[in-house]
C-alpha positions as CSV (number, residue, x, y, z in Angstrom):
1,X,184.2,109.3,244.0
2,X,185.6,112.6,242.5
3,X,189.1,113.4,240.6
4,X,191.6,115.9,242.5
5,X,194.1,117.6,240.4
6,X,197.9,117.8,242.0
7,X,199.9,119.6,239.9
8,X,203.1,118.6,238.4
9,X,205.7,121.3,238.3
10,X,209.2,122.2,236.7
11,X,211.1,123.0,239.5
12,X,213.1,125.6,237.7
13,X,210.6,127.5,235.7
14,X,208.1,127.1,237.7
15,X,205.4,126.3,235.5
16,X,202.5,123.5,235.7
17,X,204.1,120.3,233.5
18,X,201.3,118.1,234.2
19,X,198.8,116.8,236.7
20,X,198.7,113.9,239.1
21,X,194.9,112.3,239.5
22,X,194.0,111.3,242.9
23,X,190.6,110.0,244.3
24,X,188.4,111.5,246.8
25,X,185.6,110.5,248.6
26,X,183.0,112.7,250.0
27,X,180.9,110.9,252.0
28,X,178.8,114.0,253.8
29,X,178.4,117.6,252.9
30,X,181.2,118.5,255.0
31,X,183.3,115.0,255.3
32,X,185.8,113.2,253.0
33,X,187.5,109.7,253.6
34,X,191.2,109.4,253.4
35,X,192.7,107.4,250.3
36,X,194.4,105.5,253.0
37,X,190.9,104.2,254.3
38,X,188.7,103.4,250.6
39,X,191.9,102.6,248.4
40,X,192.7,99.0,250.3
41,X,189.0,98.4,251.0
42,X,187.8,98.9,247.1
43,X,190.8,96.5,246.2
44,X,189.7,93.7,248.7
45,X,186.0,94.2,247.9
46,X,187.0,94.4,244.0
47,X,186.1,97.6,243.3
48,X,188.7,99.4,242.5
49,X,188.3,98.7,238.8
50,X,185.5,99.9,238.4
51,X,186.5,103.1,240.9
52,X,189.4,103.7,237.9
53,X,187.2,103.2,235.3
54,X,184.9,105.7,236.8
55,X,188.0,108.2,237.2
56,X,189.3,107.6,233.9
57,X,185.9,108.6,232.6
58,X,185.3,111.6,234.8
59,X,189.0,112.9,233.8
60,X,188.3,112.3,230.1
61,X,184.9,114.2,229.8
62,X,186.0,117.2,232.6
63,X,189.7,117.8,230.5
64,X,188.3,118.0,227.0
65,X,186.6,121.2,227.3
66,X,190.0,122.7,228.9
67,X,192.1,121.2,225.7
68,X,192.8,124.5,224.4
69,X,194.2,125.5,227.9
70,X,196.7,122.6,227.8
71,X,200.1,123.0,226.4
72,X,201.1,120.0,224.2
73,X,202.7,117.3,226.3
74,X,200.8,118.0,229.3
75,X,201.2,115.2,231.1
76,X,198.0,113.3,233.0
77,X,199.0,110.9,235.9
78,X,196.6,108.3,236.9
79,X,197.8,105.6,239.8
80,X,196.8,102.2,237.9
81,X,196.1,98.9,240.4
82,X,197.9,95.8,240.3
83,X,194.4,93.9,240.4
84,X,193.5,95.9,237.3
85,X,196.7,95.1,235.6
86,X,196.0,91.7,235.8
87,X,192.4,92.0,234.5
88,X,191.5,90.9,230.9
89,X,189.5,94.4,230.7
90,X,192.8,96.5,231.0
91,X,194.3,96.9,227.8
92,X,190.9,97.8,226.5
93,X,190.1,100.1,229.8
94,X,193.6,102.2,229.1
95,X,192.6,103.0,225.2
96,X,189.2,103.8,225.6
97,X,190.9,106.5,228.5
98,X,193.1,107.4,225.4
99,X,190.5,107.8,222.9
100,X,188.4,110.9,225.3
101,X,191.8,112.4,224.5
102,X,191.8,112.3,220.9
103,X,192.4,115.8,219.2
104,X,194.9,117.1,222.3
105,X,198.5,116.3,222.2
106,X,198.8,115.3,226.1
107,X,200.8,112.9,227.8
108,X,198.9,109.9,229.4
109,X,200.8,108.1,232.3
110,X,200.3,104.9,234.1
111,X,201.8,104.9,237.6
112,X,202.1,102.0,238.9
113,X,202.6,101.5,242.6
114,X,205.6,99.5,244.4
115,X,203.5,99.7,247.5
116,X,201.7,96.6,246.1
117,X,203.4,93.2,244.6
118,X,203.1,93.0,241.2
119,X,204.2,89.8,239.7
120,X,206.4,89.9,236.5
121,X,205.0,87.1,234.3
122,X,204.9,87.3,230.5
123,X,201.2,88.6,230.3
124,X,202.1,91.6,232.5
125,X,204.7,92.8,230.9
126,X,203.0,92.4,227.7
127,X,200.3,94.2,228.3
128,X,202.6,97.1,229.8
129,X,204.6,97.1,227.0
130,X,201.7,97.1,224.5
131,X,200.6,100.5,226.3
132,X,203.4,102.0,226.2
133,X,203.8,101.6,222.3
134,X,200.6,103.0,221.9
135,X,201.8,106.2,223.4
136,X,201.1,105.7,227.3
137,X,204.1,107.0,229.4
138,X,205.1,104.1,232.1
139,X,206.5,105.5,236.0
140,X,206.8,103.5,238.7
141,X,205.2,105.2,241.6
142,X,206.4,105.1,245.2
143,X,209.8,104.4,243.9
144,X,212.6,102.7,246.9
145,X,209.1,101.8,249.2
146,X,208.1,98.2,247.9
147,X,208.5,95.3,246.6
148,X,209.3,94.9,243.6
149,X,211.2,98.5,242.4
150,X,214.7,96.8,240.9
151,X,213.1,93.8,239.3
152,X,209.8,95.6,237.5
153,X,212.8,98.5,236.5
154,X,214.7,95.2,234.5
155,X,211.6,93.6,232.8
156,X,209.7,96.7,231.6
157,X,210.1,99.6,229.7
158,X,209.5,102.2,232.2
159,X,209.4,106.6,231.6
160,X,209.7,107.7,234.9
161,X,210.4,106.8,238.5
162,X,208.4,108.9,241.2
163,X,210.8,109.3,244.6
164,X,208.4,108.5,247.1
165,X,207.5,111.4,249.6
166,X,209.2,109.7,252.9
167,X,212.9,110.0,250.9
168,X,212.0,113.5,250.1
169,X,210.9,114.5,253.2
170,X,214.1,113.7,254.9
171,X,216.0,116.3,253.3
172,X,216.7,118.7,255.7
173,X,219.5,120.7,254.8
174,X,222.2,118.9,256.5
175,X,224.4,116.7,254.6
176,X,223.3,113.5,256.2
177,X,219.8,114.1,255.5
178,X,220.0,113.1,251.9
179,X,222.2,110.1,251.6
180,X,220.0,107.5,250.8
181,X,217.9,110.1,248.2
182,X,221.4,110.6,246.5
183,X,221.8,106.6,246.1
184,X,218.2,106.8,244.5
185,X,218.7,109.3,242.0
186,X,222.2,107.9,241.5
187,X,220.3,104.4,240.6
188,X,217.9,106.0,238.2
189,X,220.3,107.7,236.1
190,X,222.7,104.9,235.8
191,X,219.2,103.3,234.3
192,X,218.7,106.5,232.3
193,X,215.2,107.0,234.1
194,X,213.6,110.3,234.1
195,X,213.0,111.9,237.8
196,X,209.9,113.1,239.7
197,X,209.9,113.7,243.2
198,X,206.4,113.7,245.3
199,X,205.8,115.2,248.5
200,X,208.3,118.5,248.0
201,X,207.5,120.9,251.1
202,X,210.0,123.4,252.2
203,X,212.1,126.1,250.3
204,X,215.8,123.5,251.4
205,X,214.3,120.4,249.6
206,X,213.1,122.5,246.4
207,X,217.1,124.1,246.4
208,X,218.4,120.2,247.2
209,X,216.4,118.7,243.9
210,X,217.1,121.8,241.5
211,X,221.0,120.9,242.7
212,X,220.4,117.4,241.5
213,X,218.9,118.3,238.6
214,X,215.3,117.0,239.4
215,X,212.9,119.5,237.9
216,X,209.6,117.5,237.9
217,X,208.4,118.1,241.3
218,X,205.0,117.8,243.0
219,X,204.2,118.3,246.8
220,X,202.3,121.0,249.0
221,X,205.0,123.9,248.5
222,X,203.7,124.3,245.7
223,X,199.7,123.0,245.1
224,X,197.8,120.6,247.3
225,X,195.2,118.4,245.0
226,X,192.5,120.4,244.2
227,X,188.8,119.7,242.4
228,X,188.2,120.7,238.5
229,X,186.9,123.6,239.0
230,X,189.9,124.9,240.9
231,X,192.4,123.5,238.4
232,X,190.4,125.3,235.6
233,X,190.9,128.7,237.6
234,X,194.9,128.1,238.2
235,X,195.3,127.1,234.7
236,X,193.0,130.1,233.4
237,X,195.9,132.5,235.6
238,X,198.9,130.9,233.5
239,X,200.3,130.7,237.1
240,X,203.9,129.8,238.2
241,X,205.1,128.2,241.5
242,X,207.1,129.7,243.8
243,X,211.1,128.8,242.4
244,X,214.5,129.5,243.9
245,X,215.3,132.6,242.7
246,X,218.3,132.5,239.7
């Protein structure tokens, strides 16, 4: 099991913000298994703590010698598990991630997924709430998909909601196509939430989120997740992403 790099773009400058970890499997020379097919089988077999714990390593040792290429605040995503959440190991897990960052002025954040039910008792949102005073950014990943989006955003201190790719990907153009992503980002600033929308494509829903003032952006218009070696590269080009032009 490998990182991938997706990078995290501001929408109107154009430049790389941050970096969203995702895990790949290559299971031949030429053959990798979809997330959608070792994600739910590592939670129900139980590994998927230990598959983080091995990611949170592997980012840690590859991103050090790439510190002096990272602008200060650039943020690191990682996708954290309910299961691991509950664990007694997580707190400790989460710092010792933070501690292979020591010396670099980046932004670590949790994002934790609505896709799976995470109950609210006093444990979890203590533990949440202790990471997040130690300098871990919260977001609530898959935002408006799940189960649990309006309750988690009451009882814990959250950074960001990420606009999950199937509210995105409706946009179109035409005025209809974007109702219910208006209601979303209506929502979120009411709750003074910051904004990143996944799964941006086309040139119309880039224009649409630069309109609503959504400038943390990630999708395949602009990079599709890529291995270390090909993140070291882009961010060796000080690259930008293509933008609507002023």
């Amino acid at each position: 099991m490998v990182p991938y790099y997706q990078p995290l773009v501001n929408g109107k400058t154009g430049e790389i913000y941050g970096v969203e970890i995702l895990a790949r499997w290559q299971y031949t020379t030429a053959q990798w298994r979809s997330p959608a097919e070792f994600i739910p089988l590592a939670e129900r077999t139980g590994l998927i703590i230990p598959l983080t714990r091995s990611l949170m390593a592997q980012v840690a040792a590859q991103m050090r010698p790439i510190f002096s290429k990272l602008p200060d605040g650039f943020h690191i995503g990682l996708n954290i598990s309910v299961s691991h959440i509950n664990a007694p190991s997580f707190i400790d897990d989460c710092l010792h991630y933070q501690r292979g960052f020591e010396g670099k002025a980046v932004k670590l954040m949790l994002e934790i997924t609505e896709q799976e039910p995470l109950l609210l008792n006093d444990a979890v949102v203590d533990k949440l709430n202790t990471l997040h005073s130690r300098g871990f950014s919260i977001a609530l990943d898959d935002f408006g998909t799940g189960y649990s989006g309006l309750s988690c955003l009451h009882e814990l201190i959250f950074d960001y909601i990420k606009i999950d790719q199937s509210f995105v990907g409706r946009v179109t153009g035409e005025a209809p196509s974007s109702k219910l992503l208006d209601c979303v980002i209506e929502m979120a600033r009411t709750l003074s939430l910051r904004i990143i929308a996944e799964g941006v494509e086309t040139q119309v829903q880039l224009e649409y989120l630069n309109r609503q003032n959504i400038h943390l952006l990630q999708g395949y218009y602009f990079w599709k997740p890529m291995p270390y070696v090909a993140l070291v590269m882009l961010l060796l080009s000080k690259p930008k992403a293509r933008i609507v032009e002023e």
